[in-house]
C-alpha positions as a Markdown table, in Angstrom:
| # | Residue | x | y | z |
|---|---|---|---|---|
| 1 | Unk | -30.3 | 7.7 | -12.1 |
| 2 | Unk | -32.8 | 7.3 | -8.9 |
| 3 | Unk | -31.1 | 3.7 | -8.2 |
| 4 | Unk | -27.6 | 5.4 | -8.6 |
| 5 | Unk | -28.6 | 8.2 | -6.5 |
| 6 | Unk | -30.4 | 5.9 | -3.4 |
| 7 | Unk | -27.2 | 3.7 | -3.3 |
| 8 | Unk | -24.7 | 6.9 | -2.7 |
| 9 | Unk | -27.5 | 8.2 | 0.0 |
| 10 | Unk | -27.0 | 4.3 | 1.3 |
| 11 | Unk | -23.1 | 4.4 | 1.1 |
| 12 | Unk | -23.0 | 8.3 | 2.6 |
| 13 | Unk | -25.5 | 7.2 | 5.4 |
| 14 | Unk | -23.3 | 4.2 | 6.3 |
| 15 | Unk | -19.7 | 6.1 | 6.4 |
| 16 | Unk | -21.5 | 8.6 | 8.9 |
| 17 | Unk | -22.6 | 5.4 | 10.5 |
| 18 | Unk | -19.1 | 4.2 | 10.6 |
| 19 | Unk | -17.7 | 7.7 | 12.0 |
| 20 | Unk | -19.8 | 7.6 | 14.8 |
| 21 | Unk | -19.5 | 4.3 | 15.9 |
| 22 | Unk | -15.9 | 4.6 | 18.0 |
| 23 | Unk | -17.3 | 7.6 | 20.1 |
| 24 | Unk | -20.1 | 5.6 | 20.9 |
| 25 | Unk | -18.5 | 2.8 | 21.9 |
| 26 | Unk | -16.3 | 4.8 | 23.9 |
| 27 | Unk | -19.1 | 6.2 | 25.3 |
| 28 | Unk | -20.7 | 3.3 | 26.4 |
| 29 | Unk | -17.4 | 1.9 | 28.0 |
| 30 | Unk | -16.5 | 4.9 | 30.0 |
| 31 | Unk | -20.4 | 4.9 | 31.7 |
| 32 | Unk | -20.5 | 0.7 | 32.0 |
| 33 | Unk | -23.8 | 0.9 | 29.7 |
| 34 | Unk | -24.9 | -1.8 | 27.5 |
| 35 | Unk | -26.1 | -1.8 | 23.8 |
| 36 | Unk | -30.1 | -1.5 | 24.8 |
| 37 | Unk | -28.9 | 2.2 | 26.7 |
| 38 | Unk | -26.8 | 3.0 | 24.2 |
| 39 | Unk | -29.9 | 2.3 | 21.8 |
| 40 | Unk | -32.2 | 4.3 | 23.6 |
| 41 | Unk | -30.0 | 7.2 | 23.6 |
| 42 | Unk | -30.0 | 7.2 | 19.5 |
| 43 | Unk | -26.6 | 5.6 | 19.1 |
| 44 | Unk | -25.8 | 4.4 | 15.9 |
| 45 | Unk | -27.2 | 1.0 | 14.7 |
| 46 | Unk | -23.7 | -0.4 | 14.4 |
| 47 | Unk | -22.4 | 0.7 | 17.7 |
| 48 | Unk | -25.0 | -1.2 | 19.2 |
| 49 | Unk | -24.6 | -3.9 | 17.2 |
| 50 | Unk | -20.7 | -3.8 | 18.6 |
| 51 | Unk | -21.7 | -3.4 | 21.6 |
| 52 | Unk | -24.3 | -6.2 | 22.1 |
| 53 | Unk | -21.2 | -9.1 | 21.1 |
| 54 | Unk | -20.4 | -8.0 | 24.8 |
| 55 | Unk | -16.8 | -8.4 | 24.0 |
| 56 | Unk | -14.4 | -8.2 | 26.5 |
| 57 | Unk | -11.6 | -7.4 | 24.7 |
| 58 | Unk | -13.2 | -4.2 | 23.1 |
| 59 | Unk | -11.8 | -5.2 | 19.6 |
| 60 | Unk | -13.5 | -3.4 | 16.5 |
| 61 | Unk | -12.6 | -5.7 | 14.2 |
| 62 | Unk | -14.0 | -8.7 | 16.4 |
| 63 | Unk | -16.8 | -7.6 | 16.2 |
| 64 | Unk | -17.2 | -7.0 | 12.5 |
| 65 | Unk | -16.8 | -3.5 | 12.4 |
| 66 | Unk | -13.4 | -2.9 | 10.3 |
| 67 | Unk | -15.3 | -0.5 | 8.5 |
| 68 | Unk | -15.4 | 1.4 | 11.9 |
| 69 | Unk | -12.2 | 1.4 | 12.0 |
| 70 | Unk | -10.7 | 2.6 | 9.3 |
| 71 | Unk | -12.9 | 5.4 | 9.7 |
| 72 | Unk | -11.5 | 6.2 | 12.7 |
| 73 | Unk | -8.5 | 6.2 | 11.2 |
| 74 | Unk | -9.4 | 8.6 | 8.4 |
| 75 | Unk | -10.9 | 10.7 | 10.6 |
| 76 | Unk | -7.6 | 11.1 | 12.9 |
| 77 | Unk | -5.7 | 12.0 | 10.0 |
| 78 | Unk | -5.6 | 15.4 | 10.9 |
| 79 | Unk | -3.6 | 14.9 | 13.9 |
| 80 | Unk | -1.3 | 12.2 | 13.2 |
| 81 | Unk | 1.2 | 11.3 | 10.4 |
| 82 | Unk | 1.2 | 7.5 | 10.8 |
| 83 | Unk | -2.7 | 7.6 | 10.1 |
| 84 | Unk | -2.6 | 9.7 | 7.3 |
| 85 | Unk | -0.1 | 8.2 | 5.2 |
| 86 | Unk | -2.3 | 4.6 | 5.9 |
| 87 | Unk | -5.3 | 6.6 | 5.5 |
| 88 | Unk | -4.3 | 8.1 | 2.1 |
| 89 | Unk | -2.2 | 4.6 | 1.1 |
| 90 | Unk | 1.4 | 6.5 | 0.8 |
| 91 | Unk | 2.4 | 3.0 | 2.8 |
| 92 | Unk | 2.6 | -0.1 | 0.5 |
| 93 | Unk | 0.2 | -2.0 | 1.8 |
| 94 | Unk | 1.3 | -5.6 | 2.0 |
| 95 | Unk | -0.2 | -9.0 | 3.5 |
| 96 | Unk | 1.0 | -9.8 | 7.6 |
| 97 | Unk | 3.5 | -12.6 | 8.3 |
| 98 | Unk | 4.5 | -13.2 | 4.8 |
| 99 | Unk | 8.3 | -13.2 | 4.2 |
| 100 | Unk | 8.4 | -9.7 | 1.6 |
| 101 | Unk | 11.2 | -11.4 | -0.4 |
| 102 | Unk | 11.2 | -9.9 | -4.0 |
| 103 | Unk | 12.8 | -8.5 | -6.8 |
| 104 | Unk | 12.2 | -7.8 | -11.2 |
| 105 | Unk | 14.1 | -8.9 | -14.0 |
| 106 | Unk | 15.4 | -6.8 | -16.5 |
| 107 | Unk | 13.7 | -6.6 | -19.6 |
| 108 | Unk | 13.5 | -10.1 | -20.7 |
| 109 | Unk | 15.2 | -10.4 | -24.4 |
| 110 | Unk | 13.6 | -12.0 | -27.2 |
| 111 | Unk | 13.4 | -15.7 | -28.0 |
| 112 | Unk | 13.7 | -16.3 | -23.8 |
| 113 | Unk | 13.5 | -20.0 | -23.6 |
| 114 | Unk | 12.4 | -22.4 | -20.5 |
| 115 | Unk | 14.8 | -23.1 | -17.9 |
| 116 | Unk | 17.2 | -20.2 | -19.7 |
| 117 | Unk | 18.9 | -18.1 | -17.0 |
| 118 | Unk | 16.8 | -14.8 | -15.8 |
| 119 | Unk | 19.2 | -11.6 | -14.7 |
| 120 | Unk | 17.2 | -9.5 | -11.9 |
| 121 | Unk | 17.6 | -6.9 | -9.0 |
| 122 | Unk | 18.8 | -7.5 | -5.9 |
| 123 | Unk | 17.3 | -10.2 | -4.1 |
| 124 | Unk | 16.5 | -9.9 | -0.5 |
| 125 | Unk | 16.9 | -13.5 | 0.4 |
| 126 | Unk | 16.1 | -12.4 | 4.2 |
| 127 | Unk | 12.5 | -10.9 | 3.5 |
| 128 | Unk | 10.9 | -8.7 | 6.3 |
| 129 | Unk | 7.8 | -9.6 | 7.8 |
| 130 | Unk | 4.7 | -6.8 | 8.3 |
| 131 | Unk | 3.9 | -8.0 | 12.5 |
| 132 | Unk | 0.7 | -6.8 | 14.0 |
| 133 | Unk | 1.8 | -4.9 | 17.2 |
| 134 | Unk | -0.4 | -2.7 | 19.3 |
| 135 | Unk | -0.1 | 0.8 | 21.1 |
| 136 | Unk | -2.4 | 2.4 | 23.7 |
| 137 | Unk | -3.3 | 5.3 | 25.5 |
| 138 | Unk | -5.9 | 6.3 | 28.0 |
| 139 | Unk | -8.4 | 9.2 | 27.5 |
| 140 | Unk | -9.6 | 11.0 | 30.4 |
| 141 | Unk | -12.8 | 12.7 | 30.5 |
| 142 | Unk | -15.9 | 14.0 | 33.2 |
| 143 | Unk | -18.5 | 11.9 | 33.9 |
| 144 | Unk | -20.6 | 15.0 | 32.4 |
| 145 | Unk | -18.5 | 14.8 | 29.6 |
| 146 | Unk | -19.1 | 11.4 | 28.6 |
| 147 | Unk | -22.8 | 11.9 | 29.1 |
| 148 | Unk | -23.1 | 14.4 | 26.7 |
| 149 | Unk | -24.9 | 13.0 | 23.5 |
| 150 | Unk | -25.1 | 16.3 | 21.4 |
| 151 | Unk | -23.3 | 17.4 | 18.3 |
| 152 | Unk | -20.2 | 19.2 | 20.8 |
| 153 | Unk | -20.4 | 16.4 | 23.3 |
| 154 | Unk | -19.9 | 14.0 | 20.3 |
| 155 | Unk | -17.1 | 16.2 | 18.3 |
| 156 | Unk | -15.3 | 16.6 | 22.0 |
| 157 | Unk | -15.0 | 12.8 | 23.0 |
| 158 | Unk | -13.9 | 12.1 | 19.4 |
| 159 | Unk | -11.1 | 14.6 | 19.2 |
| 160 | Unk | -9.5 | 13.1 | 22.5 |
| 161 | Unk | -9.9 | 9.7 | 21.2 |
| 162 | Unk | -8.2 | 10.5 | 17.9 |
| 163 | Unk | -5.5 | 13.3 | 19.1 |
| 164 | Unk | -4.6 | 10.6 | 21.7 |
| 165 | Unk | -4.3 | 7.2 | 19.4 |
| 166 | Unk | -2.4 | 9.9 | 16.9 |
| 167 | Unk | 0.2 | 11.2 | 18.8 |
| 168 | Unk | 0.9 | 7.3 | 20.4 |
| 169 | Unk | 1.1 | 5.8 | 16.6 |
| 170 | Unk | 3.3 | 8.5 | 15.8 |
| 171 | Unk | 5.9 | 8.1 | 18.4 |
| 172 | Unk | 5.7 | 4.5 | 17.4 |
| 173 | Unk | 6.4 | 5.0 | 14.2 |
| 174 | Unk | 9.4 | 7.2 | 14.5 |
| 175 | Unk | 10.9 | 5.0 | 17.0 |
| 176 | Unk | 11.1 | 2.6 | 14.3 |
| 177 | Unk | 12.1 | 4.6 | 11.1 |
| 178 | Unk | 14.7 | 5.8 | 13.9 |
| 179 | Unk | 16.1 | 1.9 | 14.0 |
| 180 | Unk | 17.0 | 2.0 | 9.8 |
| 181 | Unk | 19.6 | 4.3 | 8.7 |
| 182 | Unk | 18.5 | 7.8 | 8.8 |
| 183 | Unk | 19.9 | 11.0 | 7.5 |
| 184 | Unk | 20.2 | 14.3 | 8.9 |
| 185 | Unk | 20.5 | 17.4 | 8.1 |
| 186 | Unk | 20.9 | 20.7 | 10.6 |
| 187 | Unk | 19.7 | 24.2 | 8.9 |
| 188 | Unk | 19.7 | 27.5 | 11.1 |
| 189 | Unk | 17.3 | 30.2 | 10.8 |
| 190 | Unk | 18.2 | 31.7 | 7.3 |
| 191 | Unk | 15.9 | 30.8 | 4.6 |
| 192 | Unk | 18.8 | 30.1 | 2.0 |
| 193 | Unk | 20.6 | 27.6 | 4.7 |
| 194 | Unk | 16.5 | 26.0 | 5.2 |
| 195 | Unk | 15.8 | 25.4 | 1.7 |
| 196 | Unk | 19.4 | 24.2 | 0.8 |
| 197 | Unk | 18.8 | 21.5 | 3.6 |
| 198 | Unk | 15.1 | 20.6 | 2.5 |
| 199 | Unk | 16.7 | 20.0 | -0.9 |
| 200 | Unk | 19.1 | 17.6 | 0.4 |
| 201 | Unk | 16.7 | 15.7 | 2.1 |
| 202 | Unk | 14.6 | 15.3 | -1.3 |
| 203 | Unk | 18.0 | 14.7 | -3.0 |
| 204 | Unk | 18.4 | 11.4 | -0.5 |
| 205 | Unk | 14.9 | 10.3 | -0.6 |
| 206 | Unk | 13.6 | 10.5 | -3.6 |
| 207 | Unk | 15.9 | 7.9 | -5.8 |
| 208 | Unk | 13.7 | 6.0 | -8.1 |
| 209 | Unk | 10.4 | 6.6 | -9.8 |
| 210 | Unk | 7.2 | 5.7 | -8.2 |
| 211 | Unk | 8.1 | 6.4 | -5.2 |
| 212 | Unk | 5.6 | 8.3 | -2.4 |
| 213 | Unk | 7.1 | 10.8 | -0.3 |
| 214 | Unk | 5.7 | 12.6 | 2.8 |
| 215 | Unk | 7.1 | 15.7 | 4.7 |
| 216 | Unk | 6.1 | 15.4 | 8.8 |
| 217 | Unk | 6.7 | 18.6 | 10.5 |
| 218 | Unk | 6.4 | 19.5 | 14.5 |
| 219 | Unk | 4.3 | 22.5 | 14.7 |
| 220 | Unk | 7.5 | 25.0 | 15.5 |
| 221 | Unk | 9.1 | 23.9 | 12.1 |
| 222 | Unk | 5.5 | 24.3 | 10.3 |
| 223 | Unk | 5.1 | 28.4 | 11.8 |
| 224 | Unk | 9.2 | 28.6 | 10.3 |
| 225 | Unk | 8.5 | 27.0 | 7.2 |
| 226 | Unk | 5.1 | 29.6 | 7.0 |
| 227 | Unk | 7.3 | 32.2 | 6.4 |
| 228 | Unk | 9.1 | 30.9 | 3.6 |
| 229 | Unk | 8.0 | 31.0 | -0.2 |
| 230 | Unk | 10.8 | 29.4 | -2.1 |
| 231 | Unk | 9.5 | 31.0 | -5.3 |
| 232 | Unk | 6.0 | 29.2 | -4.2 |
| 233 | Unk | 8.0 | 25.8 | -3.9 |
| 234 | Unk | 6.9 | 25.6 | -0.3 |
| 235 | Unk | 3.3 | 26.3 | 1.0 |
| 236 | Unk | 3.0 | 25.9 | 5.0 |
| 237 | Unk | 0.4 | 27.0 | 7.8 |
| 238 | Unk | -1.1 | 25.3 | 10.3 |
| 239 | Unk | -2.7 | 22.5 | 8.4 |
| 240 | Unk | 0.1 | 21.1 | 6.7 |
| 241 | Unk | 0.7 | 21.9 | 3.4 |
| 242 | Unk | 3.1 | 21.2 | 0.7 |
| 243 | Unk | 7.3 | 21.6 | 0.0 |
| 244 | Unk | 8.7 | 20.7 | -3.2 |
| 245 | Unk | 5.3 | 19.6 | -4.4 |
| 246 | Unk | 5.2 | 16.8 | -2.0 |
| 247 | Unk | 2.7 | 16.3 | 1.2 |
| 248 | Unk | 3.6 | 17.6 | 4.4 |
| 249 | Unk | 1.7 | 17.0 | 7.5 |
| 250 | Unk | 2.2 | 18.2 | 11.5 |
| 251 | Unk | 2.4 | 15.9 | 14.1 |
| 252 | Unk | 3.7 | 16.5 | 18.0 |
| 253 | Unk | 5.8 | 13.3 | 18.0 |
| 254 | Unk | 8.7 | 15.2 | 16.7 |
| 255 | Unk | 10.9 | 17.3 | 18.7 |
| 256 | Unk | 10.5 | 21.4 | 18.1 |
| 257 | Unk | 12.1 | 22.7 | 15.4 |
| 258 | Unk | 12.1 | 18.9 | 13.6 |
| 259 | Unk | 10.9 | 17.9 | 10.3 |
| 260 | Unk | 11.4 | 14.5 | 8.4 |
| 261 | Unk | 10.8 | 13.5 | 5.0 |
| 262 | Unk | 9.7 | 9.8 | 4.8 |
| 263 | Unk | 9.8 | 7.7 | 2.0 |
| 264 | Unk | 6.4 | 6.1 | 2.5 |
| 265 | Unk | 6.3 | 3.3 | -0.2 |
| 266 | Unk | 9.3 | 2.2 | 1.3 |
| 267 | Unk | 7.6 | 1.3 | 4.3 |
| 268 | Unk | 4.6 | -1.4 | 5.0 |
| 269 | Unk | 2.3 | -0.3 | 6.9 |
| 270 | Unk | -1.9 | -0.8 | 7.8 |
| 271 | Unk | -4.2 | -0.8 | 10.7 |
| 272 | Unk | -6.3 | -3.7 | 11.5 |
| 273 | Unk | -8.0 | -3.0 | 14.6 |
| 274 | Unk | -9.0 | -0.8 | 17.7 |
| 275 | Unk | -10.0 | -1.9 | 21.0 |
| 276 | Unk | -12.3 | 0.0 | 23.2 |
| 277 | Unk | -12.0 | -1.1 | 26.9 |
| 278 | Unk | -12.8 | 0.4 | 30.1 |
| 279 | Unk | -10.7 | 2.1 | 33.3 |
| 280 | Unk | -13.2 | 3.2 | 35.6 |
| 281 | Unk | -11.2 | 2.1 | 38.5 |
| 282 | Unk | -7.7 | 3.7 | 37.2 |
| 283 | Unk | -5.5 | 6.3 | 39.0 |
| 284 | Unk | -3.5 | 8.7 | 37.3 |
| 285 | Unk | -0.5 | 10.5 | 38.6 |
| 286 | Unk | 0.2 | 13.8 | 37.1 |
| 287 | Unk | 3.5 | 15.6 | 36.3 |
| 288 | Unk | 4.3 | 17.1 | 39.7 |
| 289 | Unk | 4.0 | 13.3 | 41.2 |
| 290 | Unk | 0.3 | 13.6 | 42.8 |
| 291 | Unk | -1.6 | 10.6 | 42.2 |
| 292 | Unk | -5.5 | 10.9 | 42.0 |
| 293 | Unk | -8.7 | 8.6 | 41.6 |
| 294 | Unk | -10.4 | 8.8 | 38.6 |
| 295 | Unk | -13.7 | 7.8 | 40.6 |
| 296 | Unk | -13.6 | 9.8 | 43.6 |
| 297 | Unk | -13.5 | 13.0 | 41.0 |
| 298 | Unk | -16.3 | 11.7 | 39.5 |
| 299 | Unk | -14.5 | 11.2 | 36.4 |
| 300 | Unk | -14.1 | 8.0 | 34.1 |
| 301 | Unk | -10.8 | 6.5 | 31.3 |
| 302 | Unk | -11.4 | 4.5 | 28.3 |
| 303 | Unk | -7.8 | 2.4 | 26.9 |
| 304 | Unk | -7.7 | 3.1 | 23.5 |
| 305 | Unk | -5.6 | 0.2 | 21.5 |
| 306 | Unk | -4.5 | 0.4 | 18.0 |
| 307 | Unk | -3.2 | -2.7 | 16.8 |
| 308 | Unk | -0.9 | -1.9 | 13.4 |
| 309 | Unk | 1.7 | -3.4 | 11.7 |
| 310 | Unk | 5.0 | -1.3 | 10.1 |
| 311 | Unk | 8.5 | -2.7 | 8.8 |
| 312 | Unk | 10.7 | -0.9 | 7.0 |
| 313 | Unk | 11.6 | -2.0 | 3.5 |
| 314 | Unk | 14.8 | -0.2 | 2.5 |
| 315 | Unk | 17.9 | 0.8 | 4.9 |
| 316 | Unk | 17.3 | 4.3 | 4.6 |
| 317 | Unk | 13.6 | 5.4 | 4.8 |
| 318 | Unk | 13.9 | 8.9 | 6.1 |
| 319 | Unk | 15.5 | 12.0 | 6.0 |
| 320 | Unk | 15.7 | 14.2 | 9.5 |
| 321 | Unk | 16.2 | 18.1 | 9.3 |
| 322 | Unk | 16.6 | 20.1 | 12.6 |
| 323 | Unk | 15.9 | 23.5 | 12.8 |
| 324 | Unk | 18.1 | 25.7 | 14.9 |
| 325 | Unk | 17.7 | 29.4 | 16.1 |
């Protein structure tokens, strides 16, 4: 019981180790400091361990800290769709640069000999292949921000880091759902016309058994859908929720009044890495056209690169539903 109880302590103690580390490393790239400062300032032990590899790509996984990672990953969950279907393995998770080609027999009959013919499925002859491919996105932040080492300084670095890799991953990932054959559906503002088009969406999606589905909403179609009961079929606020019994999760890579419903185990999908590098020396240019230096304002960017692979498995993986007024 003590042994059991000191190795969950251990395994707790080393996911909060693994939480921490991308903030830190962030951290450390934004002010140019090196693992002994990063020490010094009570940094975890395996952001400094990251960081003393010195590499100059910034990669995670380089560095042996996968584990890192994919906490990052679970931890940005909240605020992205991509990441929370690889976080809670809705994706079917399959091995990079392998042709997929498969297919099952039917039920083999008895007295099957060697070398006797074998009907199956549908054989994908042309396989798909899960590619590693990378987003980015730069975060922005004070220099008195990135100095801050306390619980809000921490909890503030890390939701730009994640809110930021989030949104890029899930714009990503619609672009290329958006490139199989997807279906739509238009509902306007009458609860009878936006359940009738819900259930058409789970009507196309959901065709076999086994299958994971996952509702994505844009926050405007999450505060509709709040409103709406469906005899307690549909449960919606502000932190997702479920329709139909199935998952459903916000993200702001959908257009307002958008939801989709994806089916997840249809797609392959993982993470494998994040890069942490520094942009000290960047410019930005904001929306009105002014362009700015992130030094003279005494402020400092870290690039934030997830590298990922997805491929679709099927022709039609999602279902789109538009909300009008």
């Amino acid at each position: 019981m003590t042994n059991q109880r000191m190795a969950d302590i251990s395994a707790l103690s080393r996911r909060v180790e693994d939480a921490a580390t991308v903030g830190w490393v962030a951290r450390a790239k934004a002010m140019g400091l090196g693992a002994d400062s990063i020490a010094e300032m009570g940094g975890p032990r395996r952001a400094v361990d990251v960081l003393s590899k010195a590499l100059d790509t910034g990669s995670l996984t380089s560095a042996g800290a996968t584990t890192a990672v994919m906490a990052f990953v679970e931890n940005a969950a909240r605020s992205s769709a991509f990441l929370a279907m690889v976080s809670d393995r809705a994706f079917r998770r399959v091995p990079f640069d392998v042709p997929l080609i498969h297919s099952a027999s039917v039920p083999l009959p008895d007295g099957m000999i060697e070398g006797g013919l074998i009907a199956v499925a549908e054989l994908e002859l042309e396989g798909a292949k899960l590619k590693a491919e990378s987003v980015g996105t730069i975060t922005i932040a004070s220099d008195e921000a990135w100095a801050r080492i306390d619980g809000p300084g921490q909890s503030f670095i890390n939701g730009l880091l994640q809110a930021a890799v989030g949104k890029a991953a899930d714009a990503r990932m619609f672009e290329a759902l958006a490139g199989t054959t997807p279906i739509a559906f238009t509902a306007d503002g009458t609860e009878t016309a936006v359940i009738d088009a819900l259930r058409f969406a789970m009507k196309a999606m959901l065709t076999k058994s086994g299958q994971s589905l996952r509702w994505v909403l844009s926050p405007s179609a999450a505060a509709t859908l709040s409103t709406i009961s469906a005899d307690g079929r549909i449960s919606v606020g502000p932190d997702g929720g479920t329709i139909f019994g199935i998952t459903a999760i916000l993200t702001d890579a959908l257009e307002p009044g958008e939801l989709a419903l994806i089916a997840a185990s249809e797609v392959a999908a993982d993470v494998i890495d994040l890069s942490i590098m520094r942009a000290r020396s960047a410019s930005v240019q904001l929306p009105g056209g002014e362009q700015i230096s992130l030094f003279q304002c005494n402020m400092s960017a870290v690039r934030a690169v997830l590298t990922f692979g997805l491929v679709p498995l099927a022709d039609a993986v999602m279902a789109r539903v538009t909300l009008t007024e």
